[in-house]
Steps between C-alpha positions, in 0.01 A plus 500: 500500500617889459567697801543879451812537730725306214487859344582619830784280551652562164529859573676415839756240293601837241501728789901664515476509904295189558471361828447124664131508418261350784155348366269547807160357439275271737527058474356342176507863269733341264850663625749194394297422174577903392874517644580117269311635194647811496778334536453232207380838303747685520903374635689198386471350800354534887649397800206411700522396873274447793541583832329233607604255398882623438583444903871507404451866374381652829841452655701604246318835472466508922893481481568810298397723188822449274343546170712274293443211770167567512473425054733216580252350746169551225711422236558114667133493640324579165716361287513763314804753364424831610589744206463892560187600296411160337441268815161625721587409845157437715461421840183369633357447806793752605297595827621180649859605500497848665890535398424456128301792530726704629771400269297703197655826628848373476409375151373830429811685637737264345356231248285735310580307189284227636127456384337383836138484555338374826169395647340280776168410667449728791761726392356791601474404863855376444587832394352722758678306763828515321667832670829463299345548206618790359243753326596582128742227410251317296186509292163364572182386329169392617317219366127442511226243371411529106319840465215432233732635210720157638230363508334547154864406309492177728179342355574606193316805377715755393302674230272623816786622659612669211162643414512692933835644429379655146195635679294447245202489734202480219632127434632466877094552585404253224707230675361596861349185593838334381670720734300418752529182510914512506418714768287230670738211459770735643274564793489165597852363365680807607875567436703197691735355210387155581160579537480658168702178343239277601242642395650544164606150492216345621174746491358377848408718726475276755892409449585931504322455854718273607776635424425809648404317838859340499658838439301685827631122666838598463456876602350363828792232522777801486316647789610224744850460337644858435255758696650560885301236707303774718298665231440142326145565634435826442627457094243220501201729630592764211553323259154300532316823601584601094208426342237622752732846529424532154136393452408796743371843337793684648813310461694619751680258687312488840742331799157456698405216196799291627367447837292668768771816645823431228690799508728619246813417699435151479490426132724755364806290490250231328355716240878634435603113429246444278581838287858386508415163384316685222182296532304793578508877417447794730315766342529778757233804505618868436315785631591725230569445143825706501861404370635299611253310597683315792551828688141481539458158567302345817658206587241431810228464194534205211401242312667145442472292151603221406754487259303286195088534465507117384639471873264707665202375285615129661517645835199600494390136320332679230300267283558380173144612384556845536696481190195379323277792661441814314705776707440387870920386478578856493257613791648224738597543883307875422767542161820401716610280218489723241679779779759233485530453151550867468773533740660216340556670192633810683727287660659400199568833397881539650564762765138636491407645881107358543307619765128595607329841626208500683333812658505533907159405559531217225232720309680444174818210385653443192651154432862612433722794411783481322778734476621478117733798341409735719157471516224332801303324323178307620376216428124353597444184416156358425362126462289410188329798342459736777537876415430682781851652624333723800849470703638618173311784462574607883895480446493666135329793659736479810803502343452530107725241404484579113430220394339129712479187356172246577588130400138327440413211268299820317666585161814750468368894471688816619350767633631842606619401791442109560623189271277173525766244421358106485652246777663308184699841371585556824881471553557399136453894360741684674445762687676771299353394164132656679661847475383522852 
């Protein structure tokens, strides 16, 4: 299947003052498949390693960062000759050796000519434990589940695709119901690489569902075996609260839904494991749409997602006939899943701050805001056909944005100061092409 960071990791591989690159990205998103394939794509050969497995590695790296040791020690456990610029060194599952990832400075500050790219389950926990790691001495990027532009190249309909990025919206709405029924099967299959293989492969739903259930098993597993024992408990209680957080009108994350008195001192080292794991995303509320937006960001006020709506849609054991029904997939747990969806397409977007205003009294929320080029942009999100943006209409004359964007399964229009842009363009037009 494609994944748009290959682009992204082509740039880094030209780039005069590249960096080790880290791939940071939650268990199952497809990390080692896009570090080997890039690889295959694109050197002669790659040196690949795994931490664990490779036992005999930790010590040598524990012992010292001696660059030319260090080559000599993945050249023997790859088998591979490492050649400046034609040999792709990766090292997976580098979280379990906490030296390895401190050796990428001293690769950066002396063994530039190396190609190195890194990843690991749990890194990002790893990561924000690691204190020697030195800021600026290597590159990152983040990968998520298939967005539905993945998605669309993965079961094979490009000419779709293509017709979203031409805009050309008067054969774009003659295709709607086509669209919206990629847009169903994404609902339900969501993003997970394997996920998505299966139910190319095999066309079951039932088998998709299972698949999903056995990644959410092995979430829970990592719980018990990396989380610190204490909070164990109190990961467990957030993690299954998801769906019902969600499902409510207002989607703030209530600490009283846990259990009767939870505070937020107990579960903020649990909902900060979980964010580091990347399995879920904290979408934080701002109480003024001004730049940047994290100076006016609430941190006492958010929302938790999941990071894949096939994920959350098994969560919440969504049926398999709601596929079948006319729109009621899109309205489910009160239009969560398609508030998921959404954010899952931001998501993809690299290095895009996403966040949520509401007003004091909760009189008036909009879904997201974005901070793109300079500009606050919101973002209301609304399930099937619904056009009534009243929260909309409150911030516009609040704060006159410009320009807003509604994303509804109602038909692209502009307006003078409002674009209704369908749930299946959403993510795959880019933002700047709406000359917002």
């Amino acid at each position: 299947m494609q994944r748009e960071l290959l682009q992204n990791l082509i740039n880094w591989k030209n780039k005069d003052d590249r960096k080790p690159l880290i791939i940071r990205g939650a268990r199952q998103v497809g990390k080692t498949w896009l570090m080997k394939e890039f690889g295959k794509s694109h050197y002669k050969h790659i040196a690949y390693v795994n931490f664990e497995t490779a036992l005999s590695l930790h010590g040598i790296f524990e012992s010292g960062f001696e660059t030319d040791k260090l080559i000599m020690a993945l050249k023997i456990e790859s088998g591979t000759d490492i050649i400046p610029g034609e040999t792709l060194i990766v090292l997976d599952e580098i979280q379990e050796c906490e030296a390895a990832i401190t050796s990428l400075k001293y690769f950066q500050e002396n063994a530039n000519q190396y190609h190195i790219v890194a990843a690991g389950s749990l890194l990002g926990v790893a990561l924000h434990k690691n204190r020697s790691f030195p800021v600026g001495k290597v590159d990152f990027l983040d990968l998520h589940p298939l967005n539905f532009s993945e998605f669309l190249m993965a079961v094979n309909e490009p000419q779709l695709l293509e017709l979203l990025h031409n805009k050309n919206w008067d054969l774009i709405t003659g295709f709607k119901t086509k669209y919206i029924d990629l847009l169903k099967q994404y609902y339900y299959v969501g993003g997970m690489p394997e996920a998505v293989l299966t139910f190319i492969n095999q066309k079951d739903f039932k088998k998709v569902r299972e698949k999903q259930l056995n990644i959410l098993s092995a979430y829970e597993q990592d719980f018990s075996k990396h989380a610190p024992h204490e909070i164990v408990p109190r990961i467990r209680l957030v993690w299954q609260s998801l769906p019902s957080q969600l499902a409510k009108e207002n989607r703030k994350f209530i600490y009283g839904n846990l259990k009767k008195g939870a505070r937020a001192r107990e579960f903020e080292l649990a909902i900060e494991w979980l964010t580091d794991a990347g399995i879920v995303h904290n979408v934080s509320r701002c109480n003024k749409p001004g730049l940047p937006l994290i100076a006016y960001e609430v941190l006492s006020d958010f929302k938790l997602y999941l990071l894949d709506v096939g994920l959350l849609a098994a969560m919440g054991n969504l049926d398999i006939q709601t596929l079948i029904a006319d729109q009621s997939l899109f309205e489910e747990f009160k239009g969560a899943i398609t508030e998921q969806y959404v954010l899952q397409q931001l998501k993809s977007i690299d290095q895009l701050p996403v966040y949520y205003w509401s007003a004091e009294k909760a009189t008036a929320e909009i879904d997201f805001l974005i901070q793109y080029q300079n500009k606050i942009i919101p973002i209301e999100v609304k399930a099937a056909e619904n056009l009534k943006a009243k929260s909309l209409k409150t911030y516009h004359q609040k704060f006159n944005p410009g320009i807003s964007i509604r994303t509804s399964l109602s038909d692209y229009r502009k307006e003078d100061w409002l674009v209704n842009l369908p749930l299946y363009a959403f993510g795959i037009i880019k933002i700047k092409s709406l000359n917002l």
